[in-house]
N, C-alpha and C positions, 0 to 999 in steps of 0.2 A: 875323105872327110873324117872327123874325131868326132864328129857326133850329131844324131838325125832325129828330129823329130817326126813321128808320123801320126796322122788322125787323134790328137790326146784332146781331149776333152775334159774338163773338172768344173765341178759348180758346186754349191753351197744349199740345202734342202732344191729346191725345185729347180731356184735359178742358178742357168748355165752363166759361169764365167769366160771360159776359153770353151769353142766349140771347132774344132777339124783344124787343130794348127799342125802346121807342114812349117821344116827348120832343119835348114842343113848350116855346120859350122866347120871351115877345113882351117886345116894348119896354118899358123902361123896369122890369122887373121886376128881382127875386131870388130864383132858385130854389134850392131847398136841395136837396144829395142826401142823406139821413140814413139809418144802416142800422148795421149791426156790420162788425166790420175782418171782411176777406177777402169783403163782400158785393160789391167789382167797381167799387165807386165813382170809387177812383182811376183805373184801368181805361176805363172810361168815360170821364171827361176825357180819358185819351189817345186814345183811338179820336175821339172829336171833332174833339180838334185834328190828330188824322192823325200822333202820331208813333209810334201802333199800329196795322195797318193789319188792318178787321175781316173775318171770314170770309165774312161775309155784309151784307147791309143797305146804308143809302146815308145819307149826312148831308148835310143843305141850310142854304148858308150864305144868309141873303137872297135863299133862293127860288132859287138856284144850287149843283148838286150839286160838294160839294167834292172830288172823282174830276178834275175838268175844270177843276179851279183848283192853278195851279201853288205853290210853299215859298211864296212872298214874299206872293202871294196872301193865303193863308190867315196867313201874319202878321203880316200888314196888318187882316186881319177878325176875329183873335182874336187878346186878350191873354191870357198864360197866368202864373199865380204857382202855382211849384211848392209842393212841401210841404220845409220844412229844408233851404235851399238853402244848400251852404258852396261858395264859389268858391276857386280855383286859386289866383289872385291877390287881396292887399290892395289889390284898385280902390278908388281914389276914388268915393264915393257919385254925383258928378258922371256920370265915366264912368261906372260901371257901370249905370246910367240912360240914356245915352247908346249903351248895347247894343238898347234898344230903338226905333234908327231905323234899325238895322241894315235892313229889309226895304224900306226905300227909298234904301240907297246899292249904287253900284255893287262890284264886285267888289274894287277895288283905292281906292274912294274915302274919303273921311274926312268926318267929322261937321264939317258949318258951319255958320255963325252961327245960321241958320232952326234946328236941330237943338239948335244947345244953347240958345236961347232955350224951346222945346218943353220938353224936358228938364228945365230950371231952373222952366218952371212946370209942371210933373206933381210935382214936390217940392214945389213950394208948396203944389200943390192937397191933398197926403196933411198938408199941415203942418211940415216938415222940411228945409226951402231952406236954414235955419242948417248943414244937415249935409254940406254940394254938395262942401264939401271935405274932411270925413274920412274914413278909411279905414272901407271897408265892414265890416272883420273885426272892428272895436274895438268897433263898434254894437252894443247888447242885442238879444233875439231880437224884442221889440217892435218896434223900428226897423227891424231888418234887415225884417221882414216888410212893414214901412210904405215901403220902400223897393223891396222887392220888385214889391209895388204900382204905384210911382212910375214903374218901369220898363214895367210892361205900357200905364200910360197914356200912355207916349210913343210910344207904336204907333199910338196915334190908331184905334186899332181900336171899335167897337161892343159888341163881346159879350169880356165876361172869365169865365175856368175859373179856378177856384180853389179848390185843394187842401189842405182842411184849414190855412187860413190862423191857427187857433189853436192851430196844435199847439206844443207845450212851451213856451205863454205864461202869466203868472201872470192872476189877477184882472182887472187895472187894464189891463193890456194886450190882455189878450183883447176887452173891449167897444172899447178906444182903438181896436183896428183893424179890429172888424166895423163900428163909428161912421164910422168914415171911409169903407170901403166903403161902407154906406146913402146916406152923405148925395153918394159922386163919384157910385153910381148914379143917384140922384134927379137932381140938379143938375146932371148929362150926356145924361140921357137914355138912359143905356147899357143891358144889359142883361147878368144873372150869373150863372151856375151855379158854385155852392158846394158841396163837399164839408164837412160836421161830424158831430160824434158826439154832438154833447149836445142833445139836446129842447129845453133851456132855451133856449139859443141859436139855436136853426133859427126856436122861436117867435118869438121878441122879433124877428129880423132879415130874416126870409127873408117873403117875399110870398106862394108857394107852397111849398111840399113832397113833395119825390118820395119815398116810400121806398120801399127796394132790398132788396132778400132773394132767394135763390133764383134767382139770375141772372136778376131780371128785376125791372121798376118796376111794387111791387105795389100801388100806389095813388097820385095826385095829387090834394092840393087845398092848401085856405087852411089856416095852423097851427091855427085853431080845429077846421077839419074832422079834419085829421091826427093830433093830438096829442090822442088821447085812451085810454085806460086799453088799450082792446081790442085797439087796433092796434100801441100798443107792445108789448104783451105777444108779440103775433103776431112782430111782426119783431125782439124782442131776446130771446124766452123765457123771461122773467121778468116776476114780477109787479112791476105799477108802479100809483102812485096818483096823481091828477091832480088838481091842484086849482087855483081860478081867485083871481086877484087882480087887481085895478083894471084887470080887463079883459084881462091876460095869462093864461095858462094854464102852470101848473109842474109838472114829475114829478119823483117820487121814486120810489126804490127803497123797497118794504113789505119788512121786514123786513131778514134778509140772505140776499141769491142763495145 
């Protein structure tokens, strides 16, 4: 495995958010975190990546507890794509790509050749080299998000967190960019923990599925094991119907909540 969660615990003055979460992610996978907003998911990502720091517990990057692995370390080992990311500045798509070789230059150094060749194919690799030199802010939230992407691959890291990478995308751009993620995991060998909200989604894309309730991960398996009638019920409180096609499995909402 590339990386384990054991007993991490974090919460906010009194109240616990995440309490005793247990998370194993092996190579080449993609796990899903799937739950209702406010279940901790987000939360989770960042206590992983360390830019929450938890109460209790320990997180192993490659069998090395990340306590003892210094900033550059850890992002070098994880790529991270937030959730609606608007930047400060109209970066060039280029640069703003080029922020993820940040954790191998020195403090006062600048990105070369080796960096933006990296750079220029992590854009390729999402599909989007055409874009190296437009302005990130002009991008649809498709792209921006495809781009976001681009940025975490040029960390040359192993394991990517990513936070609700569909949020406020239509249709067409919601599979464009869980597609892309499938196919850099497959074809790198990397490995993904994903935050979404939709069933539909975690089935078609995700390898495994964690879900989260109750400040804790109240079952792991394959979407066929997870995504069924009982379980959704349990962890969204609503009744749902599940039905199977060419081998997928789909829910709905019976009736109205």
């Amino acid at each position: 495995m590339v990386l384990k969660v054991e007993g991490l615990r974090f919460g906010y003055g009194k109240g616990l958010v995440l309490d005793g979460i247990e998370l194993e992610l092996n190579r080449g996978e993609i796990l899903v975190l799937l739950g209702p907003n406010g279940s901790g998911k987000t939360t989770l990502l960042k206590c992983i990546n360390r830019i929450l720091r938890p109460l209790d517990g320990v997180v192993f990057i490659e069998g090395k507890n990340y306590l003892e692995m210094n900033e550059k370390e850890i992002a070098r080992a994880i790529g991270y794509v937030p959730q609606d990311h608007k930047p400060p500045f109209p970066y060039r798509v280029l640069d703003f790509v080029l922020l993820g070789r940040s954790p191998y230059l020195g403090t006062f150094s600048y990105p070369g050749e080796e960096d933006r060749t990296i750079a220029l194919e992590s854009l390729r690799a999402v599909g989007i080299e055409h874009f190296a030199d437009k302005a990130y802010t002009e991008l649809s939230g498709g792209e921006r998000q495809l781009v976001l992407l681009a940025r975490a691959l040029a960390t040359n890291s192993k394991i990517l967190l990513l936070d609700e990478p569909t949020a406020h995308l239509d249709f067409r751009n919601t599979h464009r960019v869980l597609a892309a993620i499938r196919r850099i995991v497959k074809e790198r060998n990397l490995s993904a923990v994903m935050t979404l909200h939709d069933p539909n989604l975690a089935c078609r894309y995700a390898d495994r599925i964690a879900l989260v309730g109750n400040r804790r991960i109240l079952r792991v398996g394959t979407p066929s094991e997870m995504i069924t009638e009982e379980l959704l019920r349990q962890v969204y409180g609503i009744e749902v119907r599940v039905l199977s096609l060419d081998g997928l499995k789909f829910a709905f909402v019976e009736g109205v909540p």
